[in-house]
Biopython code that builds the backbone (N, CA, C, O; Angstrom):
import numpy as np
from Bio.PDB.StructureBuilder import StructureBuilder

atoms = [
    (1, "UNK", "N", (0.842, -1.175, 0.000)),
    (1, "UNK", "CA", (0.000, 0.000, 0.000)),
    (1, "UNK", "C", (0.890, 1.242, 0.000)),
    (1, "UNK", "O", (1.857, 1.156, 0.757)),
    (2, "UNK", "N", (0.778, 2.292, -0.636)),
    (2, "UNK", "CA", (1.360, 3.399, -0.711)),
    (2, "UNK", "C", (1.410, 3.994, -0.034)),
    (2, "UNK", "O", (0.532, 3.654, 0.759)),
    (3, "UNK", "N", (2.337, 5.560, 0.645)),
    (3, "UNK", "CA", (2.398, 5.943, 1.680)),
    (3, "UNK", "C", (1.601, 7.178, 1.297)),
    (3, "UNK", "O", (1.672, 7.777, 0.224)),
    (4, "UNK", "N", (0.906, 7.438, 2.240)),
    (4, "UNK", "CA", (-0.215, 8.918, 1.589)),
    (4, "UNK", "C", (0.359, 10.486, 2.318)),
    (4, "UNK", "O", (-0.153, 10.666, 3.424)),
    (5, "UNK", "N", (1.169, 11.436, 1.943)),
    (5, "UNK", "CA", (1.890, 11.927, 2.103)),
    (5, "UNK", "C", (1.058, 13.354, 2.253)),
    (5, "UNK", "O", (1.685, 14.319, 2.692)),
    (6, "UNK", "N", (0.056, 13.467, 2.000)),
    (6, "UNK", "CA", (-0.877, 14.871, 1.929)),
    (6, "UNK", "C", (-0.566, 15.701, 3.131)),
    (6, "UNK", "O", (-0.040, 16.814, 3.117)),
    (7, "UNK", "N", (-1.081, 14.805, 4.498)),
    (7, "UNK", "CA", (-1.386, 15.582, 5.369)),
    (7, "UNK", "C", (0.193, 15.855, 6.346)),
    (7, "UNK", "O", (1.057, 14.978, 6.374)),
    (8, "UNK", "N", (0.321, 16.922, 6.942)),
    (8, "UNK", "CA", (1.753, 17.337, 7.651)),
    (8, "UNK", "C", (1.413, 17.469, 9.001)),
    (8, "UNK", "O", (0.345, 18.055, 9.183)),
    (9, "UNK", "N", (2.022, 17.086, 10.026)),
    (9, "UNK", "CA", (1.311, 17.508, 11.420)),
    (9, "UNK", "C", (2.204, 18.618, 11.842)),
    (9, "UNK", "O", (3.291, 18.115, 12.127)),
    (10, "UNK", "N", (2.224, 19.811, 11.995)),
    (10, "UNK", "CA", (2.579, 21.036, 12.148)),
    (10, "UNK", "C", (3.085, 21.379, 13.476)),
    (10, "UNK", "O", (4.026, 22.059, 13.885)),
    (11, "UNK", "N", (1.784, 20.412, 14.234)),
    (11, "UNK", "CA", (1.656, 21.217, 16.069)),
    (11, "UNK", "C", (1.105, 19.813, 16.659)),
    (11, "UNK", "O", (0.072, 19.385, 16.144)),
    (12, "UNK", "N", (1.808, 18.934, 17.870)),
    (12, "UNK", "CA", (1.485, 18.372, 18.638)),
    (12, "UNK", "C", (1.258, 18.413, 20.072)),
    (12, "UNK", "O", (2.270, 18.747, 20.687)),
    (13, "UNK", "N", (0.008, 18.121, 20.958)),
    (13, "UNK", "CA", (0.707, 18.391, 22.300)),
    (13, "UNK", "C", (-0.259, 17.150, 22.630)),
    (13, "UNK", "O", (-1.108, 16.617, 21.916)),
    (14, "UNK", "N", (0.077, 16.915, 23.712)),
    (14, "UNK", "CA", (-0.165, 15.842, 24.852)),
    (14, "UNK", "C", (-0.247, 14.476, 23.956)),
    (14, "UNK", "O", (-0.154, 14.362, 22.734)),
    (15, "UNK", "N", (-0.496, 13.256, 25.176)),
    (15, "UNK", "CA", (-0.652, 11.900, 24.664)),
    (15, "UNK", "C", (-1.412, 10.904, 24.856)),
    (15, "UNK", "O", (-1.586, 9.864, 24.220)),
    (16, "UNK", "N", (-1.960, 11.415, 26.022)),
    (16, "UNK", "CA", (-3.451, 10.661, 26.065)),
    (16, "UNK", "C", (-4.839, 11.618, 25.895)),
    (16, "UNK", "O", (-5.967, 11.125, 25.905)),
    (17, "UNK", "N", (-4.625, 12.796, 25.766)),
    (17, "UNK", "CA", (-5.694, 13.863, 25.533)),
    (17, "UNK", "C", (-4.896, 14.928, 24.633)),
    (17, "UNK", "O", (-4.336, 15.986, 24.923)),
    (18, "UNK", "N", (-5.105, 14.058, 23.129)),
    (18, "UNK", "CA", (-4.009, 14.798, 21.579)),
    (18, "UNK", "C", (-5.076, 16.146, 21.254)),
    (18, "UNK", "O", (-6.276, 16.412, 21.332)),
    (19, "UNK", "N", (-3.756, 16.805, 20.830)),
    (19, "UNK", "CA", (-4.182, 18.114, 20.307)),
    (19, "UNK", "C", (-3.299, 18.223, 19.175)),
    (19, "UNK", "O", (-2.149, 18.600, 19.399)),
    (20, "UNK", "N", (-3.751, 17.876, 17.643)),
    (20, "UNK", "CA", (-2.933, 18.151, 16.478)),
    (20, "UNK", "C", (-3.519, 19.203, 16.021)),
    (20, "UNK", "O", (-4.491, 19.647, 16.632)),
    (21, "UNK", "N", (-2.915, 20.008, 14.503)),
    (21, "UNK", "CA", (-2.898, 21.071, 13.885)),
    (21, "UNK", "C", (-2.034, 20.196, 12.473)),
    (21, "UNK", "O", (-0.867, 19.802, 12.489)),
    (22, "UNK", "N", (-2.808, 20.098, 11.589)),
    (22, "UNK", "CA", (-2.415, 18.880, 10.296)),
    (22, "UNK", "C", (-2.792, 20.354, 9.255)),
    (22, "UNK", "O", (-3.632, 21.216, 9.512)),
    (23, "UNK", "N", (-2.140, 20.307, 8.395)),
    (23, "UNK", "CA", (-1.984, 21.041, 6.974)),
    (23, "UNK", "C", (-2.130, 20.064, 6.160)),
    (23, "UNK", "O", (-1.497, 19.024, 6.344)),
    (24, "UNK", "N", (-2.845, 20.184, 5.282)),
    (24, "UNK", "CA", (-3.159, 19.826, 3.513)),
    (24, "UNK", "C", (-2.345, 20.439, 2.784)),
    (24, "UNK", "O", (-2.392, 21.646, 2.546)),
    (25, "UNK", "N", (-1.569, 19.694, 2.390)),
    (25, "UNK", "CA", (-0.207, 19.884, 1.318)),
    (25, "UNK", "C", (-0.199, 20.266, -0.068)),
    (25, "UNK", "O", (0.747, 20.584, -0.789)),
    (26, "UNK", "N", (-1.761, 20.151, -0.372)),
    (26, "UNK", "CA", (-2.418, 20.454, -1.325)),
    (26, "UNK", "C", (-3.463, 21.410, -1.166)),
    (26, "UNK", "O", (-3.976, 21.798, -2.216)),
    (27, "UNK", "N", (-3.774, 21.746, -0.402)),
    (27, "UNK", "CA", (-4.969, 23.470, -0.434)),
    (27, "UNK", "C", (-3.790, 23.923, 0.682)),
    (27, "UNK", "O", (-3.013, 24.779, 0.261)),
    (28, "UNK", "N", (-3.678, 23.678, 1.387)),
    (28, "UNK", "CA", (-2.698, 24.759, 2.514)),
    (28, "UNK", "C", (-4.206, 24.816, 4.018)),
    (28, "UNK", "O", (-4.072, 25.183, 5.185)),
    (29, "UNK", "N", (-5.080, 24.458, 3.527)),
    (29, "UNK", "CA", (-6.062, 24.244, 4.989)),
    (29, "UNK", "C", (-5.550, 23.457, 5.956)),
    (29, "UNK", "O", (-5.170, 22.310, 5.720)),
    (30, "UNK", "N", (-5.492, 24.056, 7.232)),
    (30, "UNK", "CA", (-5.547, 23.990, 8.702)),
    (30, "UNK", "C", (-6.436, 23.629, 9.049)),
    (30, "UNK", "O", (-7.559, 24.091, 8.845)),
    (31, "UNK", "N", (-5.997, 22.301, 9.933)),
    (31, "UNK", "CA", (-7.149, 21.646, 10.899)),
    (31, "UNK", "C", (-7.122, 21.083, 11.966)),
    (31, "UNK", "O", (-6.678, 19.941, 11.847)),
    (32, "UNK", "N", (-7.410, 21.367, 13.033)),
    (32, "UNK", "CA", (-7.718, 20.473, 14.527)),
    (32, "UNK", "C", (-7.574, 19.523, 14.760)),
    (32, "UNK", "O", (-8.467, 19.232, 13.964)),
    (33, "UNK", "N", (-7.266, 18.557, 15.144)),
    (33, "UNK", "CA", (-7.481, 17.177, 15.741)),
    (33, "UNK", "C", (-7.607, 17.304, 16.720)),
    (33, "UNK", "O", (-6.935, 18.241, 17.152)),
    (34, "UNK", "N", (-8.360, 16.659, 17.647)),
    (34, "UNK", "CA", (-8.238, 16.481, 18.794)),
    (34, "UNK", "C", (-8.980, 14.726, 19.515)),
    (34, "UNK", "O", (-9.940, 14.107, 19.054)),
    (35, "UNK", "N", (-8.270, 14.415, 20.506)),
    (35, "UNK", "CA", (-8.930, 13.293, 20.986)),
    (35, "UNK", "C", (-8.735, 13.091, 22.392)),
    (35, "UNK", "O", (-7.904, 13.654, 23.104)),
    (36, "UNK", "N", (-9.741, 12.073, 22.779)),
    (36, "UNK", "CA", (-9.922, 12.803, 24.333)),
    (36, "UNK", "C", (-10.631, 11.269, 24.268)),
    (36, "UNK", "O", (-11.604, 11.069, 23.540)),
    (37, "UNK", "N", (-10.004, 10.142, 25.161)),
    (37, "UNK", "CA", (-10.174, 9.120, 25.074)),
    (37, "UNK", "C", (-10.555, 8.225, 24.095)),
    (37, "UNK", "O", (-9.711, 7.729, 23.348)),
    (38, "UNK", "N", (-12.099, 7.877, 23.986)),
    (38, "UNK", "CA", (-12.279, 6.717, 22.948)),
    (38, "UNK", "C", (-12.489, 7.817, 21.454)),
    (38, "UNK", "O", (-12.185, 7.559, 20.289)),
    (39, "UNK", "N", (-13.159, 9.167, 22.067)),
    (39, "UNK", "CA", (-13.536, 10.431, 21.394)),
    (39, "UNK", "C", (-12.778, 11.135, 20.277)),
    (39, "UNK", "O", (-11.622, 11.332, 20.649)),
    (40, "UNK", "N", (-12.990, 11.569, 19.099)),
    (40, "UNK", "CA", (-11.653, 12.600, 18.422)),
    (40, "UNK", "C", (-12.638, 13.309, 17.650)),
    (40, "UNK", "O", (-13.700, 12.741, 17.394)),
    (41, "UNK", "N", (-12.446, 14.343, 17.295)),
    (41, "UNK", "CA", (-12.909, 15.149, 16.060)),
    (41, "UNK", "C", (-11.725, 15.870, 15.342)),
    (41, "UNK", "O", (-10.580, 15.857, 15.793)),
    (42, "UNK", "N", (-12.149, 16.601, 14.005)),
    (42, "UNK", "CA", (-11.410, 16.969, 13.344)),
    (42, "UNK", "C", (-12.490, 18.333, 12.407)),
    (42, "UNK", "O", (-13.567, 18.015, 11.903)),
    (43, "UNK", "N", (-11.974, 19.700, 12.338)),
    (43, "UNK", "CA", (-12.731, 20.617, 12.047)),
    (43, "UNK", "C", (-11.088, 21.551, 11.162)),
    (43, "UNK", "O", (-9.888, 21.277, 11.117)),
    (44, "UNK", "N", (-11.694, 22.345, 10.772)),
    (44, "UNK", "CA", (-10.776, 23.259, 10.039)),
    (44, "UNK", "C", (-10.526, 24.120, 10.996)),
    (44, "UNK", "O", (-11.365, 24.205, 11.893)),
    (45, "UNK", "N", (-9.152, 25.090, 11.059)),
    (45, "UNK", "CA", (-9.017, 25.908, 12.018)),
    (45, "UNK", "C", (-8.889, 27.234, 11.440)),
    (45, "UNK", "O", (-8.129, 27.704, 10.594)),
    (46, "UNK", "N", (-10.271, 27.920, 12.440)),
    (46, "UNK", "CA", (-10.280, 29.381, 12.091)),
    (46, "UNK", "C", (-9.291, 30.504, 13.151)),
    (46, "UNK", "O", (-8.546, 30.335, 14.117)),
    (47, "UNK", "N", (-9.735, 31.609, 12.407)),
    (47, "UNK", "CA", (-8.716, 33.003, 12.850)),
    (47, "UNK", "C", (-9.757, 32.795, 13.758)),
    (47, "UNK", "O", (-10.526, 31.903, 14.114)),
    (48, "UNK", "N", (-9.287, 34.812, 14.167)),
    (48, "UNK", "CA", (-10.519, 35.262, 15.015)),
    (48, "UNK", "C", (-10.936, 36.151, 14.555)),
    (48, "UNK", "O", (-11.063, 37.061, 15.374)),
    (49, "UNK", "N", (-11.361, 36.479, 13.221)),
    (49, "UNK", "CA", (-12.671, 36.478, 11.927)),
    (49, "UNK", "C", (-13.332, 35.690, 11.928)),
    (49, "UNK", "O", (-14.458, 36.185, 11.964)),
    (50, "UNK", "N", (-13.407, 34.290, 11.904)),
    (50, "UNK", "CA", (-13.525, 32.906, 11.378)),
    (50, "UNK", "C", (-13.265, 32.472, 9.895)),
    (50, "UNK", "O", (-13.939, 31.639, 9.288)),
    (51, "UNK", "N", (-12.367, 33.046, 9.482)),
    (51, "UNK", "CA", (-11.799, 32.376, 8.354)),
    (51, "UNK", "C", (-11.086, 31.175, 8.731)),
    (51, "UNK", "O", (-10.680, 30.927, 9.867)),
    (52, "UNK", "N", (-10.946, 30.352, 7.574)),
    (52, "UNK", "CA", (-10.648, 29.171, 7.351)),
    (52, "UNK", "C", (-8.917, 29.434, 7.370)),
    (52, "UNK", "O", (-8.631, 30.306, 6.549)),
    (53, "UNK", "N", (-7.623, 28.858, 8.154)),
    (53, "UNK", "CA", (-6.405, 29.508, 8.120)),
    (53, "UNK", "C", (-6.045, 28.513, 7.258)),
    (53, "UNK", "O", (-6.372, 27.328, 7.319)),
    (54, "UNK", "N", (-5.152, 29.218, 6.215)),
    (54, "UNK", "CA", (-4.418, 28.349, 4.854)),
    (54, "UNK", "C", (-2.864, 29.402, 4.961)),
    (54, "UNK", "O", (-2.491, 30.575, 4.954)),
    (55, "UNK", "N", (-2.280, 27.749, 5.075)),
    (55, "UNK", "CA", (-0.883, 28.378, 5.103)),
    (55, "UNK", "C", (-0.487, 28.221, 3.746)),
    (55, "UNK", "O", (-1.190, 27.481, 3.060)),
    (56, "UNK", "N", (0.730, 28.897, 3.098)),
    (56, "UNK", "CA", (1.112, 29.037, 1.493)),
    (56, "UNK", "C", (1.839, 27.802, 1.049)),
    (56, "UNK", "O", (2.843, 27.359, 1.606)),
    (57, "UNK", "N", (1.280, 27.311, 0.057)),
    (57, "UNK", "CA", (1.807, 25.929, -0.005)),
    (57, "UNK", "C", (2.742, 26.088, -1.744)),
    (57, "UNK", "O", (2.377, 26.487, -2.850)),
    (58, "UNK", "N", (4.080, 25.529, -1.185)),
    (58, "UNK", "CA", (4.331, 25.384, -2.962)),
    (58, "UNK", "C", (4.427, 24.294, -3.476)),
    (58, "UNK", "O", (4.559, 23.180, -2.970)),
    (59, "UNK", "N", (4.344, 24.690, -4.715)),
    (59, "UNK", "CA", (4.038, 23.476, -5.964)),
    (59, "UNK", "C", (5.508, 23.150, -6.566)),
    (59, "UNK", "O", (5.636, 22.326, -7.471)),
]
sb = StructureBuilder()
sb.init_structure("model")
sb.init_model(0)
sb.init_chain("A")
sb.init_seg("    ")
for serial, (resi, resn, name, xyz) in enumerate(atoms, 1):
    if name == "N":
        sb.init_residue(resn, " ", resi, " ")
    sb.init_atom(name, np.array(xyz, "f"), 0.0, 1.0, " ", f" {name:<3s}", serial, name[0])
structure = sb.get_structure()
């Protein structure tokens, strides 16, 4: 199986209650992870506008 290389993890903290920040290598969108026992979600991460934060990605 191929290795899927898209996503970058930017920002990690803790290890039994994760807090990531993953970039798309391909749009430059910012996004959340988070997990909190059996629990996780994942949302895009806004400013404080609520824009969607896209870091500059090159080609």
């Amino acid at each position: 199986m191929a290795k899927n290389n898209r996503f970058e993890t930017v920002y990690s903290q803790g290890t039994i209650d994760v807090v990531k920040v993953l970039v798309d290598k391909e749009t430059g969108v910012n996004y959340v992870f988070t997990k909190e026992g059996y629990a996780g979600g994942l949302t895009p991460l806004l400013d404080e506008n609520g824009n969607v934060v896209i870091t500059k990605v090159e080609k």
